[in-house]
C-alpha positions in Angstrom: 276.1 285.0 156.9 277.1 281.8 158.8 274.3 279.4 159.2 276.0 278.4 162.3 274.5 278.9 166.0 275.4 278.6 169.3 272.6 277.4 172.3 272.0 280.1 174.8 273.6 279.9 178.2 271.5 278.6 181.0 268.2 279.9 181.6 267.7 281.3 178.8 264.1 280.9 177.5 262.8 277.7 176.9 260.9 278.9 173.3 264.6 279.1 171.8 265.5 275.3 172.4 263.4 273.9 169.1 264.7 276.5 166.8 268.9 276.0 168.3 269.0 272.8 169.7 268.8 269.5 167.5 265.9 268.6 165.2 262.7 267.9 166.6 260.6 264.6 166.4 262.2 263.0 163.5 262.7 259.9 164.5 260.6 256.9 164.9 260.8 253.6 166.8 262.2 252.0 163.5 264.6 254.5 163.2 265.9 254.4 166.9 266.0 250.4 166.5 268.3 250.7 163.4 270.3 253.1 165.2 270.9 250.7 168.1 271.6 247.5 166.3 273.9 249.7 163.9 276.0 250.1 166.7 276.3 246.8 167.2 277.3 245.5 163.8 275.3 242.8 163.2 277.6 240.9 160.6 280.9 242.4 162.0 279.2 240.2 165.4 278.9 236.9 163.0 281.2 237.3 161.0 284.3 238.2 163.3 283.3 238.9 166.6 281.9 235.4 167.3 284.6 233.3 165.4 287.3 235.5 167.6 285.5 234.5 170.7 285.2 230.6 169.8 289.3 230.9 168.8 290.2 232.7 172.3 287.8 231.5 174.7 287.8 228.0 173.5 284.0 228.0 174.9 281.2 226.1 173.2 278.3 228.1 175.2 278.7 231.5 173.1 275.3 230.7 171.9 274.1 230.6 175.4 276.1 233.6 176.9 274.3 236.1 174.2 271.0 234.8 175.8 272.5 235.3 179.4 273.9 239.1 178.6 270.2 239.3 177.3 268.8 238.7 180.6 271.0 240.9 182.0 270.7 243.8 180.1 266.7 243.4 180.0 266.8 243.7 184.0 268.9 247.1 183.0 265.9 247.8 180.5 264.0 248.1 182.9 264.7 251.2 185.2 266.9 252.8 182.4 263.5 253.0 180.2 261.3 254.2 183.3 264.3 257.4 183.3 264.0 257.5 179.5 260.2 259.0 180.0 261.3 261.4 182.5 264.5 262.7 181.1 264.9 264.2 177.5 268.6 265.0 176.9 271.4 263.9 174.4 273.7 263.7 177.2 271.8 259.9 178.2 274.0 258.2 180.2 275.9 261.3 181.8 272.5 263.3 182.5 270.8 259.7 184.0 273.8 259.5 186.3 274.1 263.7 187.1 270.0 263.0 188.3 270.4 259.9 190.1 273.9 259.7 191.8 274.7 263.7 192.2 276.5 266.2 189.4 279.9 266.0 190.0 279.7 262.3 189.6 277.7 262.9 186.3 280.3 265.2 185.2 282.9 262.5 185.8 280.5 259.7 183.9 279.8 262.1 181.1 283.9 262.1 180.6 284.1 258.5 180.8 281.2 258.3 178.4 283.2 260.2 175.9 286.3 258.6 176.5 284.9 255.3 176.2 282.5 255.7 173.1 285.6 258.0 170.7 287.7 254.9 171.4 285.1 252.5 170.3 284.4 254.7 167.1 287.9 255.7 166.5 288.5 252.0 167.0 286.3 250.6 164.1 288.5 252.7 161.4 291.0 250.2 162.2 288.9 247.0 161.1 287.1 249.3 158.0 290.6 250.3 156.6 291.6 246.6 156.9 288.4 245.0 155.4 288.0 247.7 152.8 291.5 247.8 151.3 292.0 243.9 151.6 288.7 243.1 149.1 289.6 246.0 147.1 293.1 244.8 146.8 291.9 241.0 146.4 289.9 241.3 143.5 291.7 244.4 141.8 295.4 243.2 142.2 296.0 246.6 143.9 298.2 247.5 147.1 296.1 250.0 148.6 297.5 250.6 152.4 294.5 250.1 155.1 294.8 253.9 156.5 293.7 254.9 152.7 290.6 252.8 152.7 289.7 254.1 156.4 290.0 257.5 154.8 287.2 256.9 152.5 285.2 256.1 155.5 286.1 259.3 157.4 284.8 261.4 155.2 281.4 259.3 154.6 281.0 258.8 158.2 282.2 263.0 158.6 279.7 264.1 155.7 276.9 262.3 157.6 277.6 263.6 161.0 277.1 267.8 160.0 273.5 266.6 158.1 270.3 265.6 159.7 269.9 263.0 161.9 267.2 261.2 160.1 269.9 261.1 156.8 271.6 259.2 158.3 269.1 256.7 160.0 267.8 256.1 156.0 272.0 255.3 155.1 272.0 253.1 158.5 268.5 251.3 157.9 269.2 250.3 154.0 272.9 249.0 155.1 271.3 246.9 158.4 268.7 245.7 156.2 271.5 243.8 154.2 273.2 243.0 156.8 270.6 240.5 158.3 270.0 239.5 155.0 273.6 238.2 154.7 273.9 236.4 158.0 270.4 234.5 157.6 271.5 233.5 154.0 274.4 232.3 156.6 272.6 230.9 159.1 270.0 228.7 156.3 273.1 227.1 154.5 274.3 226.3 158.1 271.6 224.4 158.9 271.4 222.8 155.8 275.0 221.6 155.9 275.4 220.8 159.2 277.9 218.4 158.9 277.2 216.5 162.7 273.0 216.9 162.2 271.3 219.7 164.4 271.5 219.4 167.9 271.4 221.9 171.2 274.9 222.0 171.3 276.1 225.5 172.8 273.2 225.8 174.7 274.0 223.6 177.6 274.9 225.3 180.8 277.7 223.3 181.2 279.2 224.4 177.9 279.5 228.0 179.0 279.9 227.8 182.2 283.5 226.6 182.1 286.9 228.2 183.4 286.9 230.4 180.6 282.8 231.8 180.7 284.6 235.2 181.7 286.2 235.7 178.4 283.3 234.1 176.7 280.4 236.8 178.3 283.5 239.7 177.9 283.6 239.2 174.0 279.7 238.9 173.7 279.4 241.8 176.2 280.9 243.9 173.1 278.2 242.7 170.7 276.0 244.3 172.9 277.6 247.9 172.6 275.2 250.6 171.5 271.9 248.7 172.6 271.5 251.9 175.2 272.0 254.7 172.9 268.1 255.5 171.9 268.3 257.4 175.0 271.2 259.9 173.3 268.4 260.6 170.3 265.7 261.6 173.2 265.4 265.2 171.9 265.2 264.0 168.6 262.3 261.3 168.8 258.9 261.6 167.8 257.5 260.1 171.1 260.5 260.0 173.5 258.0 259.0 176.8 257.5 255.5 174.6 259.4 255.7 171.6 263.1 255.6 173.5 262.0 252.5 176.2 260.2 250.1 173.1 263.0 250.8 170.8 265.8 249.6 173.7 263.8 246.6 174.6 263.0 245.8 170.9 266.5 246.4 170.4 268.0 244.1 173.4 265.1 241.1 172.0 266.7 241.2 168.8 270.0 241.7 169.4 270.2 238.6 171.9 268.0 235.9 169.8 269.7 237.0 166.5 273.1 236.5 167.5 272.6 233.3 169.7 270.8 231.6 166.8 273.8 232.7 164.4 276.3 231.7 166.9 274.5 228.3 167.0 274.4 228.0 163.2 278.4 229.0 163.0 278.6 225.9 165.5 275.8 223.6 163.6 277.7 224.3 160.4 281.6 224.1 160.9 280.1 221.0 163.2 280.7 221.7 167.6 283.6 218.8 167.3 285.0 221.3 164.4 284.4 225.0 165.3 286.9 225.8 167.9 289.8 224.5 165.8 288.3 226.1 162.7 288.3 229.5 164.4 291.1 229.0 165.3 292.7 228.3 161.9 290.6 230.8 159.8 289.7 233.5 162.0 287.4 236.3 160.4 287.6 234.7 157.3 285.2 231.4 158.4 282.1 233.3 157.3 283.3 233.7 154.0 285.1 230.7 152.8 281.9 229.0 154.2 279.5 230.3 152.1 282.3 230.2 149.3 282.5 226.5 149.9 278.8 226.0 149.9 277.3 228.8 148.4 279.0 230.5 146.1 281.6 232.9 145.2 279.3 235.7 144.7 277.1 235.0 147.8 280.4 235.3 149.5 281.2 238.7 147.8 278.1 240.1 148.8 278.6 239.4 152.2 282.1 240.7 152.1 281.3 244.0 150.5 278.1 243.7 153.4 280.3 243.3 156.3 282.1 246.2 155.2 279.0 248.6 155.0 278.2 247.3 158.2 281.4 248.7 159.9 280.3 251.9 158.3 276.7 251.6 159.9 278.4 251.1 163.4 281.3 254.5 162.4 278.2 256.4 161.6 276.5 255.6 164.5 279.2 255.7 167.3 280.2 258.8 165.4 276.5 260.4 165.9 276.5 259.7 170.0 279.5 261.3 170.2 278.9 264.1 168.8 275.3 264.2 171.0 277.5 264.3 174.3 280.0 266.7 173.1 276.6 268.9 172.0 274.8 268.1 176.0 278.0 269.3 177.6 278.5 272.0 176.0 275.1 273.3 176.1 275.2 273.2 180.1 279.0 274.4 180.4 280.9 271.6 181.4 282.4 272.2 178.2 282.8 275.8 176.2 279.7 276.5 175.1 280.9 276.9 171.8 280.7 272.9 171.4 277.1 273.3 171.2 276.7 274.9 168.2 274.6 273.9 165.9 273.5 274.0 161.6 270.7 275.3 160.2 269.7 271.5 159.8 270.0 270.9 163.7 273.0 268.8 163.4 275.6 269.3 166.1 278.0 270.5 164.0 280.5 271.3 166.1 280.2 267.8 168.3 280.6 266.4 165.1 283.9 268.1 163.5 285.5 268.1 167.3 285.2 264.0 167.0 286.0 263.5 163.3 289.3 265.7 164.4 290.1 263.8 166.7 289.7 260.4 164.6 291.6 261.7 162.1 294.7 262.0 164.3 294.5 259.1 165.9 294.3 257.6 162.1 297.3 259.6 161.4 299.4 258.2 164.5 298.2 254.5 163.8 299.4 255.0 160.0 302.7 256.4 161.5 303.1 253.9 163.8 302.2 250.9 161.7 304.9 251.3 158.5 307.0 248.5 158.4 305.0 246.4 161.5 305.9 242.8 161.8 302.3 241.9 162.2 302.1 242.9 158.4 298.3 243.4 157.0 296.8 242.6 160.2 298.2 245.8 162.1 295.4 247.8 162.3 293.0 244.8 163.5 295.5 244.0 166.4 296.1 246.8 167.6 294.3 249.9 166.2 290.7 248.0 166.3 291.7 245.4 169.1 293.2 248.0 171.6 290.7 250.6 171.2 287.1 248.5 170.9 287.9 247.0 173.8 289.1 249.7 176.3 285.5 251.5 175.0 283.4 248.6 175.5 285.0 248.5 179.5 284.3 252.1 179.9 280.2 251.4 178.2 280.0 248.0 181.0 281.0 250.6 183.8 278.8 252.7 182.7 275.9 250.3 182.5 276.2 249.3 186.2 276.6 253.1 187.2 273.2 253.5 185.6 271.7 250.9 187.5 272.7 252.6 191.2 271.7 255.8 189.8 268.3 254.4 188.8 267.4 253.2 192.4 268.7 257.0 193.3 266.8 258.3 191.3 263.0 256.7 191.9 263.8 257.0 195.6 262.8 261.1 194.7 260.3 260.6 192.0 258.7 257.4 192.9 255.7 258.1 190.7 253.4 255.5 189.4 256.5 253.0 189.5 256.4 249.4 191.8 259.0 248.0 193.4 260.1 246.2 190.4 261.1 249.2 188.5 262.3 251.2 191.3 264.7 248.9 193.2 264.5 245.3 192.3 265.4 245.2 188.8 268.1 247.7 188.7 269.6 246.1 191.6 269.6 242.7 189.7 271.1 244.1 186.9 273.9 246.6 188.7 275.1 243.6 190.4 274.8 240.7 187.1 276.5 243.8 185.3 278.8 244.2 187.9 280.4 241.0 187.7 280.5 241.5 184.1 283.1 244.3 184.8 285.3 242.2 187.0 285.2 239.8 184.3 286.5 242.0 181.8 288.8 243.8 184.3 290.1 239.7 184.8 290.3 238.9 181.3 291.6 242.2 179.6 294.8 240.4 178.9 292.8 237.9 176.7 290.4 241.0 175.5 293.4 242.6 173.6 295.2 239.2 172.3 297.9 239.1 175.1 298.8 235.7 176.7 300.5 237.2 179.6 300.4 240.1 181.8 301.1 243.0 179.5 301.3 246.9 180.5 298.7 247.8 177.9 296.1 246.0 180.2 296.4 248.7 182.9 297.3 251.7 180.4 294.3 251.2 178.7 291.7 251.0 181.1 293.2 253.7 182.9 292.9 255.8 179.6 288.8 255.5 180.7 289.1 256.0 184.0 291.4 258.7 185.1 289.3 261.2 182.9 286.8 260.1 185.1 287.9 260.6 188.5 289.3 264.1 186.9 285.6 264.5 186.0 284.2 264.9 189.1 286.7 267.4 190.5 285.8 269.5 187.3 282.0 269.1 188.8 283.1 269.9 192.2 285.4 272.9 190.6 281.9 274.3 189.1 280.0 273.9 192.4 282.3 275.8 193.7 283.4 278.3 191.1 280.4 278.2 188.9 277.4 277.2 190.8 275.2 278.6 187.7 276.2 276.2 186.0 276.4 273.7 188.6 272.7 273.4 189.2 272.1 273.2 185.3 274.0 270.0 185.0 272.0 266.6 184.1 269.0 269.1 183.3 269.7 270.3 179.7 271.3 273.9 181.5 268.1 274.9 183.3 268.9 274.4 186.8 266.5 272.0 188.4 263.6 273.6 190.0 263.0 270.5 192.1 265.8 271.4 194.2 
């Protein structure tokens, strides 16, 4: 007998959800913080996020821009947890948006959603394959092809995805545990080296606020990517009216000060005369040969074998929201309903095989494409990783300032015990900081996937996020018409909103 089920259709009874729908209260503030900062991949930030930026951007203020995107996305923090107490789905972003700014456009953000958070998680295979096989191959003397190694992390990352939730919060806490241990080991020899002495260097205003701030705040924008999804594990926390708003504002606190004190310790020890021509030079590799040049080989080890783990934290995670959306779409109908099947240990089984399917092709078409590249070993970092990362992380910023509208439309019909503040100021502030976020990355997209000059990929790919959009929201207005059932379900989980 298959242990498989399928949620009923709309308006079915609500007593069914907790024993078909995903499991119930199992995770905890610490749990939802690990899942956020997994996303964000703490050393795959330090160790190649931030020399990348320092190399293109030429910019000496990344330490300041992570506290300036932390601003930003605080003032988002602030309506987005006031929703987070009033709406309980694993849809997040698509059923915020459905509620706030009507359901056709919430149909057409849910697409964008998916679009945008597969290509960042399909994405990350690229840099696992390339950092697993190259330190396997380095200290075995082997010639194990990157699409091998990214294998082994499919079927981790796939394995995970079809158990409970809370599994995979224990893998993702124990692996961004050792992550922060690695970068502050990085960060206390930097400050102890510090070839130049200490200074404030980085966090002048006038160091990022140069021509080239707008590829400077695009690369730490990415760093950044995950810090909203508590809201997808809503169903599945303990408290969700607290739990879901501490754990994104913990989340967006730590995230900001961690990496602009790291990013300041990169600077302090390479030396801020030194570190944009080091980046340069060395790449993702700076981390390591530092601490191999002043710690030791083995410290350096570590952190390699760490900053591979941490890739898999962020596969795991990416790979959970996915299958969360897939599960809240097809529960309400905008997908077959079928996709909201679920195990007997509330996992959304189905969510979870449709998107490790669809990883595993796009694997297949990057090995394919990739066999006898001139760009050699770095393939799948340049294009596979590169390419897709980025076009998710413009779909996430659009997103982001979507929310924020959708915020102030929603509060303007449940006002509640919110001020002013909540209701209309801060989102506003943040839907137009975030806002010119966007336009930033729009501007510098070129630069985002290591083009000089104008290059067709920077218009296929964002239009790879936004098309399924637009083609969204005539699916929603398709259902008003056609299916108005389901229609009036959407945003709310499938029970049509009573409200209404």
């Amino acid at each position: 007998m298959s242990h498989e089920q399928t949620l009923p259709a709309a308006g079915t009874a609500a007593s069914n959800a907790d024993t078909r729908g995903l499991s119930k209260r199992t995770l905890g503030v610490p749990a939802l913080v690990f899942m956020i900062i997994a996303a964000s991949a703490p050393l795959t930030v330090v160790g190649g996020g931030v020399p990348s930026n320092f190399a293109v951007s030429a910019n000496l203020g990344i330490p300041l821009s992570f506290v300036v995107l932390g601003v930003c996305l605080a003032l988002f923090a602030v309506g987005y947890a006031a929703m987070s107490s009033h709406i309980r789905n694993a849809g997040a972003f698509y059923a915020y948006i459905a509620q706030g700014l009507g359901r056709a456009t919430g149909v057409g953000a849910s697409w964008v959603a998916l679009v945008s958070y597969n290509a960042m998680q399909v994405g990350i295979y690229g840099l696992f394959g390339f950092a697993l096989s190259s330190f396997i191959n380095g200290k075995l003397g082997t010639n194990i092809p990157w699409w091998v190694a990214a294998l082994v992390g499919f079927v981790i990352v796939g394995w995970l995805g079809v158990n409970k939730v809370d599994l995979s919060a224990k893998v993702i806490g124990v692996l961004v545990a050792g992550e922060f241990l690695a970068v502050i080991v990085f960060d206390v020899i930097s400050f102890v080296v510090s070839p130049e002495g200490t200074s404030g260097a980085g966090f002048a205003p006038s160091d990022l606020f140069t021509a080239s701030v707008g590829a400077a705040l695009s690369f730490s924008m990415a760093a950044f990517m995950g810090f909203e999804s508590a809201a997808i594990y809503s169903e599945e926390a303990k408290d969700p009216k607290r739990s879901i708003a501490r754990a994104t504002y913990i989340a967006v606190g730590i995230i900001s000060v961690f990496y602009a004190v790291s990013s300041w310790a990169m600077m302090i020890g390479i030396g801020p005369g030194n570190i944009i021509a080091e980046s340069q030079k060395q790449g993702p590799d700076l981390l390591f040969n530092f601490l191999t040049d002043h710690g030791a080989v083995i410290v350096s080890d570590v952190a390699q074998v760490l900053f591979v783990t941490s890739l898999l934290a962020a596969l795991i995670a990416f790979h959970n929201a996915v299958a969360r959306y897939v599960f809240s779409l097809g529960r309400e109908g905008v997908l077959p309903r079928s996709l909201a099947r679920v195990n007997r240990r509330h996992a959304p089984v189905a969510g979870s095989l449709v998107q490790s399917a669809l990883a595993l092709v796009m694997l297949a078409v990057f090995a394919i494409a990739g066999t006898g590249s001139e760009l050699g070993l770095l393939y799948p970092v340049l294009t596979f990783f590169t390419w897709l990362t980025n076009t998710g992380a413009f779909g996430l910023v659009l997103l982001l300032v979507m929310i924020s509208v959708a915020v102030i439309g929603y509060f303007r019909k449940h006002r509640g015990e919110y001020s002013a503040w909540t209701r209309l100021v801060a989102p506003t502030l943040a839907a137009i900081t975030l806002g010119i976020v966007f336009v930033l990355i729009v501007v510098n997209f070129n630069v985002l996937i290591g083009s000089t000059e104008f290059s067709p990929l920077s218009v296929i790919l964002p239009a790879i996020v936004i098309l399924p959009g637009i083609a969204g929201v005539f699916w929603g207005l398709r259902l008003k018409k056609h299916r108005p059932d389901v229609y009036r379900g959407i945003g709310f989980g499938g029970a049509p909103d009573t409200s209404s």
